[in-house]
PAROSE-592655 format. One line per 8 residues: number of its first residue (from 1); their letters; for each residue z, y, x of N, C-alpha, C. Coordinates in nm, 2 decimals. Example, Ala and Ser with C-alpha at 12.3 -4.5 7.8 and 13.67 -1.06 7.14 Angstrom:
<atoms>
1 = as = 0.78 -0.57 1.32 0.78 -0.45 1.23 0.78 -0.33 1.32 | 0.71 -0.22 1.28 0.71 -0.11 1.37 0.79 0.00 1.29
</atoms>
This chain:
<atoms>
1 = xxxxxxxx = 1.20 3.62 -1.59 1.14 3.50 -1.67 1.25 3.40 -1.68 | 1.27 3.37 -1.81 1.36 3.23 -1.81 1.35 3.10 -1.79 | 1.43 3.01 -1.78 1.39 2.95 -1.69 1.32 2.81 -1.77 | 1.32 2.81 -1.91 1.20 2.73 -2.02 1.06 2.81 -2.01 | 1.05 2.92 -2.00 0.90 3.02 -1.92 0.88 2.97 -1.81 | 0.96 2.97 -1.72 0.92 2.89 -1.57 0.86 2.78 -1.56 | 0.99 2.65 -1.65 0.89 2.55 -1.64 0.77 2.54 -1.70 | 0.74 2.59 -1.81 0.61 2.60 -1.86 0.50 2.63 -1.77
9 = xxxxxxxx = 0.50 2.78 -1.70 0.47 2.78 -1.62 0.42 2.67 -1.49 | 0.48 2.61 -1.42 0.48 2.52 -1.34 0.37 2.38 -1.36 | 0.30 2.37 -1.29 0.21 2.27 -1.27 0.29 2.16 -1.34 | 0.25 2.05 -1.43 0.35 1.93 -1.42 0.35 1.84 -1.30 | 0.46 1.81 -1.26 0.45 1.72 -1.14 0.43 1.60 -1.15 | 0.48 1.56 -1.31 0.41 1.40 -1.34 0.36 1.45 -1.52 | 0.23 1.39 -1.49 0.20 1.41 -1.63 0.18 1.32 -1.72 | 0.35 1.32 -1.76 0.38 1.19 -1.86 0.30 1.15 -1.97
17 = xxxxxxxx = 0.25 1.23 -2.04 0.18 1.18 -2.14 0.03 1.11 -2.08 | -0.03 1.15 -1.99 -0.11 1.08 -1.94 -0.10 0.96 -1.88 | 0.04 0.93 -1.83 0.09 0.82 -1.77 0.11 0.72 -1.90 | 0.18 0.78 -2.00 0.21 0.64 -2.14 0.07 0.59 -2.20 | -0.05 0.70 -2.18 -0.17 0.64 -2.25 -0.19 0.60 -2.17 | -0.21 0.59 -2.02 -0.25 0.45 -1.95 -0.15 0.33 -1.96 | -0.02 0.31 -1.99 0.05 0.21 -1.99 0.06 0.21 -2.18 | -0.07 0.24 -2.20 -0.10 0.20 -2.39 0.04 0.23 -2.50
25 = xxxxxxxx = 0.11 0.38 -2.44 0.22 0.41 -2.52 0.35 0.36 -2.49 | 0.32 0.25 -2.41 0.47 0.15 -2.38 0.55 0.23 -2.32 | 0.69 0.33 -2.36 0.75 0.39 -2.26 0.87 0.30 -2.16 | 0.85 0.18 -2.18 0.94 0.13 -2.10 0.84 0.06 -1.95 | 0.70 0.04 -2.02 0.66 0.03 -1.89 0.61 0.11 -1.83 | 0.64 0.28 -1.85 0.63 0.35 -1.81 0.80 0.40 -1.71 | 0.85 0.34 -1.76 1.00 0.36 -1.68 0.98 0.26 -1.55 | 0.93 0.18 -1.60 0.97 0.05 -1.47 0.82 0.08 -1.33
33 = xxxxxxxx = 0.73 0.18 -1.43 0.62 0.17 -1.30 0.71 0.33 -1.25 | 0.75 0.40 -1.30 0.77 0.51 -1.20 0.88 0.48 -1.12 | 1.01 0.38 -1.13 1.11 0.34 -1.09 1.03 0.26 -0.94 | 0.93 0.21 -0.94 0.88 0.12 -0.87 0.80 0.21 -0.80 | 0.75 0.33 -0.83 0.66 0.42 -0.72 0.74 0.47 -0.69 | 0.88 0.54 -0.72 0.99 0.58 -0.67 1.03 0.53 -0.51 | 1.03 0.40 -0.58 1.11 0.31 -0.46 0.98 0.27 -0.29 | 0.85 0.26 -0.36 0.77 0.28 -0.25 0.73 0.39 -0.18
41 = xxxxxxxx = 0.76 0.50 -0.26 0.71 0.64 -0.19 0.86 0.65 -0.12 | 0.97 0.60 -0.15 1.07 0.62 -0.07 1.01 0.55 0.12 | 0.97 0.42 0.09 0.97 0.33 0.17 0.81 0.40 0.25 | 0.72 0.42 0.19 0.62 0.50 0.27 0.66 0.64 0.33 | 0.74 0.69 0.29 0.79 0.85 0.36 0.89 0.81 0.48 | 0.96 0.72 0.47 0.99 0.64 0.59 0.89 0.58 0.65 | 0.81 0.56 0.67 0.69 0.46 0.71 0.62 0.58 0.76 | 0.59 0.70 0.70 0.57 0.80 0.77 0.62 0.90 0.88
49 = xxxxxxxx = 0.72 0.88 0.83 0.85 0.94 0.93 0.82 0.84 1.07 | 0.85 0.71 1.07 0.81 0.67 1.18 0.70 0.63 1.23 | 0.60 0.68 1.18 0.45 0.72 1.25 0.44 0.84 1.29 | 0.47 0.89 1.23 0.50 1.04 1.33 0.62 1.07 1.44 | 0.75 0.98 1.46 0.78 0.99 1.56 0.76 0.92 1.70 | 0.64 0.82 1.64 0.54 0.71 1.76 0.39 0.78 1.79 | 0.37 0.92 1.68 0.24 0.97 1.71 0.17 0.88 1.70 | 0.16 0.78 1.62 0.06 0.72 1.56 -0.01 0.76 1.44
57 = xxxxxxxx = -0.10 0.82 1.45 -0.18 0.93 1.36 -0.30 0.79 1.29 | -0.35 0.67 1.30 -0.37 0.58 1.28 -0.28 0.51 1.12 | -0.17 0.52 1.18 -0.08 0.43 1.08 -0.05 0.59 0.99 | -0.06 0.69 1.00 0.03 0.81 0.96 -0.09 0.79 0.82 | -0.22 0.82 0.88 -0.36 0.76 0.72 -0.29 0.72 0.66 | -0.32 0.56 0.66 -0.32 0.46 0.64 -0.19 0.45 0.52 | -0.09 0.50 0.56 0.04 0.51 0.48 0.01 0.67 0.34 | -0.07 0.76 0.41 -0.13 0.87 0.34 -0.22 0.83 0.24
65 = xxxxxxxx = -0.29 0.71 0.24 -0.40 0.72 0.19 -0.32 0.61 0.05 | -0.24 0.54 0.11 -0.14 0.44 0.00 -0.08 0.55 -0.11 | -0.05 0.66 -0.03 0.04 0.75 -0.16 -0.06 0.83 -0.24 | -0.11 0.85 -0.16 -0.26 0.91 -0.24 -0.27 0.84 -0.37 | -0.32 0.74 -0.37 -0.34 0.66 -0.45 -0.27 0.61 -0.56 | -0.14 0.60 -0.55 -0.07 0.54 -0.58 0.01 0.65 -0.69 | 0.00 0.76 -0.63 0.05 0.86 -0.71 -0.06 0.92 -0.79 | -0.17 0.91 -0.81 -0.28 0.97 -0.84 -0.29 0.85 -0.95
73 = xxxxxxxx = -0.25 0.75 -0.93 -0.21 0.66 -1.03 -0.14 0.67 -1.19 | 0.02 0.75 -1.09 0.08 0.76 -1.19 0.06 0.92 -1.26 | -0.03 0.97 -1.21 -0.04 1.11 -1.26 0.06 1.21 -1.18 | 0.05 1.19 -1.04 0.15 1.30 -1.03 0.03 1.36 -0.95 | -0.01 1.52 -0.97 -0.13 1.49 -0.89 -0.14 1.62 -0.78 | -0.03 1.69 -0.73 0.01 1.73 -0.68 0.06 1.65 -0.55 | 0.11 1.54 -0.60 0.19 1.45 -0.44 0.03 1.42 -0.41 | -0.05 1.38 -0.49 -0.18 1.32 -0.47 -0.28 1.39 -0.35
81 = xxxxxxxx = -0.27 1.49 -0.37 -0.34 1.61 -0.30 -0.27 1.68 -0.21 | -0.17 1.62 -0.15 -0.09 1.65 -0.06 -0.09 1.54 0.05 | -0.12 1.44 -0.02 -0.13 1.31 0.04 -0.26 1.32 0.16 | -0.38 1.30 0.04 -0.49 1.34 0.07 -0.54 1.46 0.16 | -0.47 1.57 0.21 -0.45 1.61 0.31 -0.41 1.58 0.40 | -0.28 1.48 0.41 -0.19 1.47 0.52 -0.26 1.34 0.56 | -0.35 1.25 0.47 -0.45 1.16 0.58 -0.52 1.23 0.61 | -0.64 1.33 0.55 -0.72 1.38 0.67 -0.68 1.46 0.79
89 = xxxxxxxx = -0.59 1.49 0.79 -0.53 1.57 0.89 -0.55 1.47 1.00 | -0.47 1.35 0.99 -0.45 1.22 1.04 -0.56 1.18 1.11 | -0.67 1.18 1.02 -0.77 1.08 1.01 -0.88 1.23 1.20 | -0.83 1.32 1.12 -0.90 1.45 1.23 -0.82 1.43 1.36 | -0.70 1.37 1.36 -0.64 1.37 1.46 -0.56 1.56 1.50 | -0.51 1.60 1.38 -0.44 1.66 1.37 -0.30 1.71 1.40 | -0.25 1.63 1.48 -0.11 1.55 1.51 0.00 1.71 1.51 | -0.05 1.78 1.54 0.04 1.92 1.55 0.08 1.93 1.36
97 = xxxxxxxx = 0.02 1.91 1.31 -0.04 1.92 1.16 0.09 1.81 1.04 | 0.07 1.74 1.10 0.17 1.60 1.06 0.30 1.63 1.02 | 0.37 1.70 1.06 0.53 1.71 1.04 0.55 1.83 0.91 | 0.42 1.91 0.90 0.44 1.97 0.81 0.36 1.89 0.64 | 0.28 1.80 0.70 0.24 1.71 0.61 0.34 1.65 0.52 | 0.41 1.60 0.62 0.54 1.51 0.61 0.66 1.56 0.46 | 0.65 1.69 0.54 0.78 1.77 0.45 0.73 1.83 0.34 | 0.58 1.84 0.32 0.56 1.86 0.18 0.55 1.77 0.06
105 = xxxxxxxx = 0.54 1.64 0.14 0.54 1.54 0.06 0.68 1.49 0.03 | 0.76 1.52 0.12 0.89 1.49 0.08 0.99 1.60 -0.01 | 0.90 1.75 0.02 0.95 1.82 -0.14 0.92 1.78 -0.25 | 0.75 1.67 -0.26 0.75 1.73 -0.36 0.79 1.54 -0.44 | 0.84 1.52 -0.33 0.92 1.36 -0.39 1.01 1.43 -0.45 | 1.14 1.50 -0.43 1.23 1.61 -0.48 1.17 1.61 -0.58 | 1.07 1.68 -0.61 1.04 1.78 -0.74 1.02 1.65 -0.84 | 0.94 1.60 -0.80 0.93 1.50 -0.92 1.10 1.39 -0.98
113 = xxxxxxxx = 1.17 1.38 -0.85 1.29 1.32 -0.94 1.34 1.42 -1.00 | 1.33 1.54 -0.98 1.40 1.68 -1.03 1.34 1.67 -1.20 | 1.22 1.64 -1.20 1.15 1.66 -1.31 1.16 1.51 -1.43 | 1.15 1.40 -1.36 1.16 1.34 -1.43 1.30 1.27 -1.48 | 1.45 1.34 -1.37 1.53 1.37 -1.50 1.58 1.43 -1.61 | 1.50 1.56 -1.55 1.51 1.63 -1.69 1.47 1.57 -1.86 | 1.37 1.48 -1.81 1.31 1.44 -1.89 1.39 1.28 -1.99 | 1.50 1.29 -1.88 1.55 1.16 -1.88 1.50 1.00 -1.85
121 = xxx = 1.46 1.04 -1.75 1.35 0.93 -1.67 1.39 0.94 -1.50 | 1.45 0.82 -1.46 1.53 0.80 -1.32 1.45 0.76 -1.27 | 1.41 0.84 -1.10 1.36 0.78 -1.00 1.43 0.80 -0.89
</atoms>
Protein backbone atom coordinates (compact mmCIF):
# COMPACT_ATOMS: atom_id res chain seq x y z
CA UNK A 1 0.00 0.00 0.00
CA UNK A 2 1.34 3.50 -0.63
CA UNK A 3 1.69 5.67 1.42
CA UNK A 4 -1.40 8.46 -0.02
CA UNK A 5 -3.60 4.80 0.44
CA UNK A 6 -2.40 4.71 3.96
CA UNK A 7 -3.23 7.98 4.81
CA UNK A 8 -6.56 7.69 3.43
CA UNK A 9 -6.88 4.90 5.12
CA UNK A 10 -6.14 6.27 8.59
CA UNK A 11 -8.73 7.61 10.96
CA UNK A 12 -8.30 11.56 10.71
CA UNK A 13 -6.58 12.62 13.78
CA UNK A 14 -7.98 16.23 13.47
CA UNK A 15 -10.83 16.68 11.44
CA UNK A 16 -10.11 19.90 9.88
CA UNK A 17 -12.91 20.56 7.97
CA UNK A 18 -15.10 20.15 10.84
CA UNK A 19 -12.97 22.25 12.94
CA UNK A 20 -13.20 25.49 10.16
CA UNK A 21 -17.15 25.09 10.18
CA UNK A 22 -17.13 25.47 13.81
CA UNK A 23 -14.64 28.47 13.63
CA UNK A 24 -17.40 29.71 10.60
CA UNK A 25 -14.63 29.00 7.73
CA UNK A 26 -11.98 31.42 9.46
CA UNK A 27 -8.78 29.40 8.75
CA UNK A 28 -6.76 31.67 10.76
CA UNK A 29 -8.83 31.09 13.71
CA UNK A 30 -8.49 27.91 13.18
CA UNK A 31 -4.57 28.19 13.32
CA UNK A 32 -4.52 30.06 16.55
CA UNK A 33 -7.11 27.66 18.40
CA UNK A 34 -5.06 24.55 17.48
CA UNK A 35 -1.61 26.41 18.30
CA UNK A 36 -3.33 27.09 21.74
CA UNK A 37 -4.60 23.36 22.35
CA UNK A 38 -1.18 22.44 21.30
CA UNK A 39 0.34 24.35 23.84
CA UNK A 40 -2.19 23.16 26.71
CA UNK A 41 -2.19 19.56 25.87
CA UNK A 42 1.59 20.04 26.10
CA UNK A 43 1.10 21.58 29.70
CA UNK A 44 -1.68 18.89 30.74
CA UNK A 45 0.56 15.82 29.58
CA UNK A 46 2.96 17.32 32.01
CA UNK A 47 0.33 17.76 34.53
CA UNK A 48 -0.27 14.28 33.97
CA UNK A 49 3.10 12.99 34.08
CA UNK A 50 3.25 14.41 37.49
CA UNK A 51 0.05 12.90 38.83
CA UNK A 52 1.17 9.83 38.01
CA UNK A 53 4.42 10.09 39.56
CA UNK A 54 2.54 11.37 43.03
CA UNK A 55 -0.20 8.56 42.30
CA UNK A 56 -2.57 10.92 42.51
CA UNK A 57 -5.30 9.23 40.47
CA UNK A 58 -7.68 12.23 41.77
CA UNK A 59 -5.79 15.02 39.92
CA UNK A 60 -4.73 12.23 36.94
CA UNK A 61 -9.20 12.75 36.08
CA UNK A 62 -9.42 15.75 36.52
CA UNK A 63 -6.52 16.70 33.99
CA UNK A 64 -8.14 13.66 31.69
CA UNK A 65 -11.35 14.88 31.66
CA UNK A 66 -9.75 18.70 30.50
CA UNK A 67 -8.28 16.95 27.39
CA UNK A 68 -11.19 15.11 26.78
CA UNK A 69 -12.91 17.95 26.19
CA UNK A 70 -10.93 20.07 24.86
CA UNK A 71 -9.82 17.93 22.11
CA UNK A 72 -13.25 16.74 21.35
CA UNK A 73 -13.55 20.29 20.84
CA UNK A 74 -11.27 20.68 18.32
CA UNK A 75 -12.19 17.51 16.55
CA UNK A 76 -9.53 15.38 17.28
CA UNK A 77 -11.47 12.52 18.35
CA UNK A 78 -9.27 9.87 18.89
CA UNK A 79 -7.11 11.97 21.66
CA UNK A 80 -10.82 12.40 22.90
CA UNK A 81 -11.44 8.80 23.59
CA UNK A 82 -8.30 8.13 24.86
CA UNK A 83 -8.71 10.77 27.28
CA UNK A 84 -11.91 9.53 28.33
CA UNK A 85 -10.55 6.29 29.15
CA UNK A 86 -7.52 7.38 30.90
CA UNK A 87 -10.11 9.45 33.40
CA UNK A 88 -12.12 6.46 33.92
CA UNK A 89 -9.44 4.40 34.65
CA UNK A 90 -8.51 7.14 37.15
CA UNK A 91 -11.83 7.83 38.31
CA UNK A 92 -11.91 3.44 39.04
CA UNK A 93 -8.86 3.88 40.76
CA UNK A 94 -6.95 1.96 38.23
CA UNK A 95 -3.48 3.23 39.08
CA UNK A 96 -1.58 0.08 37.48
CA UNK A 97 -3.61 1.37 34.26
CA UNK A 98 -2.24 5.04 34.18
CA UNK A 99 1.16 4.94 32.65
CA UNK A 100 -0.19 3.20 29.74
CA UNK A 101 -2.93 5.85 29.63
CA UNK A 102 -0.30 8.32 29.70
CA UNK A 103 1.67 7.09 26.62
CA UNK A 104 -1.14 6.76 24.40
CA UNK A 105 -2.08 10.10 24.76
CA UNK A 106 1.28 11.22 24.26
CA UNK A 107 1.39 9.18 20.84
CA UNK A 108 -1.30 10.38 19.84
CA UNK A 109 -0.11 14.23 20.63
CA UNK A 110 2.77 12.99 18.02
CA UNK A 111 0.27 11.93 15.47
CA UNK A 112 -1.64 14.92 15.44
CA UNK A 113 1.47 17.42 15.04
CA UNK A 114 2.60 14.68 12.46
CA UNK A 115 -0.62 15.36 10.79
CA UNK A 116 -1.26 18.79 10.99
CA UNK A 117 1.98 19.53 9.31
CA UNK A 118 1.49 17.87 6.61
CA UNK A 119 -1.27 19.88 6.19
CA UNK A 120 0.75 22.85 6.81
CA UNK A 121 -0.63 23.79 10.14
CA UNK A 122 2.06 24.03 13.30
CA UNK A 123 1.41 22.62 16.59
Amino acid sequence: MNDIALQEAETPVVDLEALKRRCLGNTDLVARVLKKFAIQLDNDLAELAKALSGSDAESFALVAHRIKGMSANIEARDLSRHAAAAEQCALDREVSELPFCLERMRQERTRIAKSLQRVNIHS
